[in-house]
C-alpha positions in Angstrom: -9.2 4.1 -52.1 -10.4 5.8 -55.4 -10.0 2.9 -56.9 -12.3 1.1 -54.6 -15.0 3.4 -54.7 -15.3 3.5 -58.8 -15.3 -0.3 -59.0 -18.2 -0.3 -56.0 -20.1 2.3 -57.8 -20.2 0.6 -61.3 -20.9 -2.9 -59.9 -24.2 -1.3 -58.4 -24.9 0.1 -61.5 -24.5 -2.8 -63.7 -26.4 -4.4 -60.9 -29.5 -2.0 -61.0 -29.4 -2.8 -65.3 -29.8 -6.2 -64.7 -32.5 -6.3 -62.4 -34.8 -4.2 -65.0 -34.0 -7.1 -68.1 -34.5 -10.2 -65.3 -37.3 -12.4 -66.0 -37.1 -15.3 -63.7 -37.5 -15.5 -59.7 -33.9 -17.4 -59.3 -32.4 -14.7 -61.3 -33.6 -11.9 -59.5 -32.8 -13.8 -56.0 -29.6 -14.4 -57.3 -29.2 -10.5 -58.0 -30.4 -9.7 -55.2 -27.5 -11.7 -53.1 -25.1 -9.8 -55.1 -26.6 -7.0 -54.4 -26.6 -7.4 -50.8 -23.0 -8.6 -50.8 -22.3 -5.1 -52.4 -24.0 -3.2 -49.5 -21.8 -4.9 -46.9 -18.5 -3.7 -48.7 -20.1 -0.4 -49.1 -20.3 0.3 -45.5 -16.9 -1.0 -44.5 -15.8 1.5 -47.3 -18.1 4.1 -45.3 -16.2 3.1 -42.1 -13.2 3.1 -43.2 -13.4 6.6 -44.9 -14.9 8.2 -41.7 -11.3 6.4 -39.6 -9.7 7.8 -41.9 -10.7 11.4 -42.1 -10.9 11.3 -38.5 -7.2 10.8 -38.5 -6.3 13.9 -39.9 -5.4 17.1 -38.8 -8.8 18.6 -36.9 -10.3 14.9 -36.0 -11.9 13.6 -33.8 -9.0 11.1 -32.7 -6.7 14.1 -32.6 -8.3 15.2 -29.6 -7.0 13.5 -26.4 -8.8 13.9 -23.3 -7.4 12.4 -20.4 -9.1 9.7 -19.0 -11.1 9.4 -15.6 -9.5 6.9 -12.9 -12.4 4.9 -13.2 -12.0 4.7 -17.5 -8.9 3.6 -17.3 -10.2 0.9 -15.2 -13.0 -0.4 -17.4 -10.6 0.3 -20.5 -8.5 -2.2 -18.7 -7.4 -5.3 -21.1 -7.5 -7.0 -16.9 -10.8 -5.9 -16.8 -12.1 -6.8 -19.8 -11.0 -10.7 -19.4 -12.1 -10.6 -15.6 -15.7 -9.2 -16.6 -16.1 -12.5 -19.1 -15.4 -14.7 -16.5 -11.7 -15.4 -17.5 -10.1 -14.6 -14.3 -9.9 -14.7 -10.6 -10.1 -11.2 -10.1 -7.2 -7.9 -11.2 -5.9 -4.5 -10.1 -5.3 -1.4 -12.0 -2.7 1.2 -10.7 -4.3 4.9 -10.8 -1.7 7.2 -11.2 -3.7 10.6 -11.4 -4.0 12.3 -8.0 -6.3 15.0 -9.9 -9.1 15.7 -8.5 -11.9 13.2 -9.7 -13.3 13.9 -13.4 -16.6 14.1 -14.4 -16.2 13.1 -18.5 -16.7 9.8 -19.8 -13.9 9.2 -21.9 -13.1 5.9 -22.1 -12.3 4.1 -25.3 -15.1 3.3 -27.8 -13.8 -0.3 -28.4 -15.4 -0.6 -24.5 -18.6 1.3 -25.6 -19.4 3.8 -28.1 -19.7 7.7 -27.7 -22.6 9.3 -27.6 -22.6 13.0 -28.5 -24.6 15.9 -26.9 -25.4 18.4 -28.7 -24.6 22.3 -27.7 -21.5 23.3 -25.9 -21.3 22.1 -22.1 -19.0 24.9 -20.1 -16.1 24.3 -18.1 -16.5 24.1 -14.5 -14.1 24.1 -11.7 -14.5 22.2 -8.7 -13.5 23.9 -5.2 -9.8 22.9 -3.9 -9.6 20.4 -1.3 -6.9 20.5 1.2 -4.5 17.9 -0.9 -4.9 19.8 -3.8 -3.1 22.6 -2.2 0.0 20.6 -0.9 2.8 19.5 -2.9 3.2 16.0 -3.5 6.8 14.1 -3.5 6.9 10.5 -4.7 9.0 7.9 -2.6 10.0 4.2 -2.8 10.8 4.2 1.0 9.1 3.3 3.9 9.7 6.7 6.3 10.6 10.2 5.5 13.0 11.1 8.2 14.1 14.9 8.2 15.5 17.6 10.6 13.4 20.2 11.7 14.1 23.6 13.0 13.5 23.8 16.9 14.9 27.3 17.4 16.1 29.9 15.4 18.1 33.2 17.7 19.5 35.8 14.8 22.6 37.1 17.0 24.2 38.7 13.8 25.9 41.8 14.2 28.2 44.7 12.7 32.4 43.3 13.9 35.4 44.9 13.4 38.2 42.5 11.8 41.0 41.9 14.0 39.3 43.1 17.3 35.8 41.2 17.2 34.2 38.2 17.4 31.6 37.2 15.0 28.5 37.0 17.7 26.6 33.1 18.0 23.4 32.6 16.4 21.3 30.2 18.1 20.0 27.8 16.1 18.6 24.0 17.8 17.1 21.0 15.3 14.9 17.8 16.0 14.9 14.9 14.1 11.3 13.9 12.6 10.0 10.9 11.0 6.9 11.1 8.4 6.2 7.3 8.6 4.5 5.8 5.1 0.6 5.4 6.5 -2.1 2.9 4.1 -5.5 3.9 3.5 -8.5 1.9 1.7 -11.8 0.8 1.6 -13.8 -1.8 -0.7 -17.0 -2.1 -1.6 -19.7 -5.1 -3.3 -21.4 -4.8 -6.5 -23.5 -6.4 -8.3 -22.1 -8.6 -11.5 -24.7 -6.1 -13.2 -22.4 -3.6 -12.3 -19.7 -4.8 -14.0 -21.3 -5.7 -17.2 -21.9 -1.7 -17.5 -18.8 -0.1 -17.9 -20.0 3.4 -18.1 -22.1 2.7 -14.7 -18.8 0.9 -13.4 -16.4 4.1 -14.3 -18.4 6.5 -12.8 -19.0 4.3 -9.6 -15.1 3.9 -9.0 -14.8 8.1 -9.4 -17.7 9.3 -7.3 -17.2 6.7 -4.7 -14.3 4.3 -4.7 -11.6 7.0 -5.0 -13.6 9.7 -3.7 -14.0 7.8 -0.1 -9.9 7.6 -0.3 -9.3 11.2 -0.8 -12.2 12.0 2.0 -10.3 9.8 4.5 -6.8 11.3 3.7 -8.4 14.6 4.3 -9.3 13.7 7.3 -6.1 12.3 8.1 -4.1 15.8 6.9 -5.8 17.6 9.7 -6.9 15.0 12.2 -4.4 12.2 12.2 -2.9 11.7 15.8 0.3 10.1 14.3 -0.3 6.8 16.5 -0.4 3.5 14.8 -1.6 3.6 11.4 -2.7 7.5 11.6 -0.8 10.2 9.9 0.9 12.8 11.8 -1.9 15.9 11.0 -2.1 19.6 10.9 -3.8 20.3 14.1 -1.3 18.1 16.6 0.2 19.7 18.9 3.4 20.9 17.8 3.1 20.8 14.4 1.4 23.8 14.1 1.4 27.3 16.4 -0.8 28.8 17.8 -2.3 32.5 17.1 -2.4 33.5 20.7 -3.8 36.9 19.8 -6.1 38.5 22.6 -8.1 41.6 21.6 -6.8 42.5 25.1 -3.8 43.0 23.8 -4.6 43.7 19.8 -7.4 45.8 20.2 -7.7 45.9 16.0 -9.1 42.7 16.1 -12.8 43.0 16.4 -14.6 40.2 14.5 -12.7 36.6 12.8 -11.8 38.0 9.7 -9.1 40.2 11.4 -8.2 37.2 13.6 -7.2 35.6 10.2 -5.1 38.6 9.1 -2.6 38.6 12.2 -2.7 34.7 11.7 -1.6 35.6 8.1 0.6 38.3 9.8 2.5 35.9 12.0 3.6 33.7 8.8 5.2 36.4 6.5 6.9 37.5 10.0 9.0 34.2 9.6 9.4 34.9 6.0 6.9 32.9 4.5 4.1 33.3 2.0 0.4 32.4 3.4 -2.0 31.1 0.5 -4.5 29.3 2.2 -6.9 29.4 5.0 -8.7 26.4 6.7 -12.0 26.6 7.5 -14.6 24.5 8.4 -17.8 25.4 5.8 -20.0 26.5 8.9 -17.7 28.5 10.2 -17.1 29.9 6.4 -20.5 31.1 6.2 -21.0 33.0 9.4 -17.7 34.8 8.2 -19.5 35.7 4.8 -22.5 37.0 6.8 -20.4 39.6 8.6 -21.6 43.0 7.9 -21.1 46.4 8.6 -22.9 49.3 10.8 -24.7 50.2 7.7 -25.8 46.6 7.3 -23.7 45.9 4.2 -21.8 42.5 3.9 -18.1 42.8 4.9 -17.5 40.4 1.9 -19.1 40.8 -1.7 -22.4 40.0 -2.6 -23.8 36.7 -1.5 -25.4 36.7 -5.0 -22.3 37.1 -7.0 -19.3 34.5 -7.4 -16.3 34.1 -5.1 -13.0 33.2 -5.6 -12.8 33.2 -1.6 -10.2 35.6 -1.0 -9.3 36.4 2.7 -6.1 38.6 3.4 -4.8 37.0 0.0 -5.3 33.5 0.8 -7.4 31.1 -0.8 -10.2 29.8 1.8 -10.3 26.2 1.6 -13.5 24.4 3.4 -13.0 20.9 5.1 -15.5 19.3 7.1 -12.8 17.4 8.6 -11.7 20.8 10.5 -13.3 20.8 13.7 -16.0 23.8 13.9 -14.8 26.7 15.4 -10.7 26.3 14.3 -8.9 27.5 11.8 -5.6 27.4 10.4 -3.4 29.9 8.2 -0.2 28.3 6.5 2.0 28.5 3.6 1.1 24.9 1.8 4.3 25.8 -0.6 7.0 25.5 2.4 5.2 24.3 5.5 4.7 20.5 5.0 4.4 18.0 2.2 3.0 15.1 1.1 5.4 11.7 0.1 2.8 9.5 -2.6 4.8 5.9 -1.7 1.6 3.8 -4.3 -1.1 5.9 -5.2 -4.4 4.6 -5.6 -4.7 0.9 -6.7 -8.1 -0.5 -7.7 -8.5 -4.5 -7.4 -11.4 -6.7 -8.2 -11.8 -10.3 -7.2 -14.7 -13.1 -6.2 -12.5 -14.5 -3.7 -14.2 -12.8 -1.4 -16.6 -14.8 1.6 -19.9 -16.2 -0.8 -19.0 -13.7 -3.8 -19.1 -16.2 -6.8 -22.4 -17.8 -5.3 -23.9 -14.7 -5.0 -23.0 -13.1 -8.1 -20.9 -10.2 -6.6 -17.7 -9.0 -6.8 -15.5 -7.0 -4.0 -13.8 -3.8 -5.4 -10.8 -2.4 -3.0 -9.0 1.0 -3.0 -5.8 2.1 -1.1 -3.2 4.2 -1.2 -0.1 4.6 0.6 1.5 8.1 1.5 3.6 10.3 4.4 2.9 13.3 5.8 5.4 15.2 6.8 5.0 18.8 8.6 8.4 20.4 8.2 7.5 24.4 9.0 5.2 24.8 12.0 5.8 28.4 12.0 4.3 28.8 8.7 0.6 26.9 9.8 -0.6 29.0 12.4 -4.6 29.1 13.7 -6.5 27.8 16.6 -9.4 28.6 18.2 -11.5 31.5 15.6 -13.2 33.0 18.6 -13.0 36.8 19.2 -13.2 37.6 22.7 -14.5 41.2 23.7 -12.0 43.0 25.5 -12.9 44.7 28.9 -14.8 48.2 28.9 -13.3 50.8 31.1 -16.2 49.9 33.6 -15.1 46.1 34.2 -14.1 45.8 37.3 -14.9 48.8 39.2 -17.5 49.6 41.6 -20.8 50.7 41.1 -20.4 54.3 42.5 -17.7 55.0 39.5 -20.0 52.7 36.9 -22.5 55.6 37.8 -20.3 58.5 37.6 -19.3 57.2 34.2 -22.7 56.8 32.7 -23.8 60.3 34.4 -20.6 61.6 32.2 -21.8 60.0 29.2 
């Protein structure tokens, strides 16, 4: 390489010489050629020299962000070919169930990088419901497993020789988690396509976004019928709170609700880390305030990490207002990823190729399988006021009691 450079450097010298002792118009054009020639090599030299130091320890290329869903896509060799008109259409297979990124880091052989100068801070995007569930892959069709019906402890102290060890009671049912698809697809413009930046972000803010809304939806809403998972709040797969401030007179507003509903899952020896709410319903519980007028919760103005009773509060619009639930993500259910999200483009597609557009389609293929309804417990997130001494009596003792008061 030093090499390189030296000879460079004194053929532009001996260049420069020249063209102060030239006296004709075809020499000096002829100079000039050389000279131009020169210039080329010099920034190949330039660009080579900048790969190179880029290479080393501290470079740029040393630094390896993980790509979006939707830079892998345009990154694509498939995509590439398909967006010059070389192919009937392609799919890419996105194997990052992250939650969708924001950076543009796909491959400057696609387009170049632009940098921004300053320092841009990290930010972290709220938790949705799937992020909080462990994921399983399978190559089957149906997750069949037993689940624990009923559960007596009959265990007790026995004498050897003289006593029987006592029965426990213990009852199973067989469930199956049966492999569910959902997708959507969209059409865009062959404009589209030709930007790949534009393209990238389209497929991460909307192609796999409206796949992840859907299988939130599904998590807590699916009736388990035809081609509907199996969700949270069907009947049976979760339990019920059943508290009554009747009977529980410590519950006075729905934050305590939420604490017995945490109670009842670390009575069955589980760990509760997250409560589902829908964001209405979250922010009437963050307006709650004392006598004095002070906020139950801390300062509206101040960040949250939105702690309740030690779980994390995780807002779904999918959860019907006015219901909550309180489970142990870790042990109650979990989620089987069969194909995760596949992105395919094609013209074939009704009048596509006259038109000039092009059909992108998403889907993914998963189970749900609820395996611990006594760890997901919720319901209605209603506090009823329980009766006064006065309910129910007749007038003449309603008076007596407010003439003693």
């Amino acid at each position: 390489m030093n090499e390189e450079i030296e000879k460079l450097l004194s053929a532009m010298t001996n260049i420069e010489a020249r063209l102060g002792q030239l006296s004709t118009v075809e020499e000096t054009a002829k100079v000039k050629a050389e000279l131009a020639e020169l210039s080329k090599k010099q920034l190949g030299l330039a660009e080579e020299i900048r790969r190179l130091k880029q290479q080393q320890p501290g470079g740029s290329d040393n630094v390896s962000a993980p790509l979006t869903l939707g830079a892998r896509v345009v990154a694509d060799a498939g995509f590439l070919e398909f967006a010059a008109g070389k192919g009937k259409g392609f799919s890419v297979t996105l194997t990052d169930p992250d939650p969708v990124g924001t950076g543009s880091t796909v491959d400057s052989k696609v387009y170049p990088d632009q940098r921004v100068q300053g320092i841009i801070g990290i930010g972290t995007a709220p938790l949705t419901l799937e992020d909080t569930i462990h994921h399983s892959p399978t190559s089957n069709k149906a997750i069949v497993y037993s689940r624990e019906k009923k559960y007596v402890n009959n265990a007790a102290e026995v004498v050897n020789g003289v006593d029987s060890d006592p029965q426990s009671e213990i009852e199973f049912d067989t469930q199956t988690a049966n492999v569910k698809d959902i997708g959507n697809c969209f059409i865009v413009t062959k404009d589209l396509m030709e930007d790949s930046q534009a393209l990238a972000d389209y497929i991460n803010f909307r192609v796999q976004y409206g796949v992840k809304q859907r299988v939130e939806s599904q998590l807590l809403n699916g009736d388990g019928t035809n081609a509907n998972l199996s969700g949270l709040l069907v009947t049976g797969n979760y339990t019920p709170h059943g508290f009554d401030p009747d009977t529980n007179p410590e519950i006075t507003n729905q934050v305590d609700l939420i604490g017995f509903a945490a109670l009842a899952v670390k009575s069955v020896g589980l760990t509760p880390n997250v409560t589902i709410m829908n964001p209405v319903d979250y922010f009437k519980l963050r307006c709650l305030k004392d006598s004095n007028g002070r906020y139950l919760f801390s300062d509206p103005m101040a960040p949250s990490n939105r702690p309740i009773w030690d779980t994390y509060v995780v807002e779904s619009s999918a959860m019907p207002k006015g219901k909550f639930l309180t489970l142990d993500t870790n042990m109650a259910c979990m989620i089987y990823d069969r194909k995760e999200t596949v992105v395919e483009f094609g013209y074939e597609d009704g009048n596509n190729f006259r038109k000039g557009l092009v059909t992108i389609k998403a889907d993914r293929r998963l189970a749900f399988a609820i395996e611990r309804p006594s760890g997901i417990v919720g319901g209605d997130l209603t506090v009823t006021k329980p009766k006064t001494e006065g309910e129910g009596t007749d007038k003449g003792s309603q008076g007596a009691q407010g003439g003693a008061g």
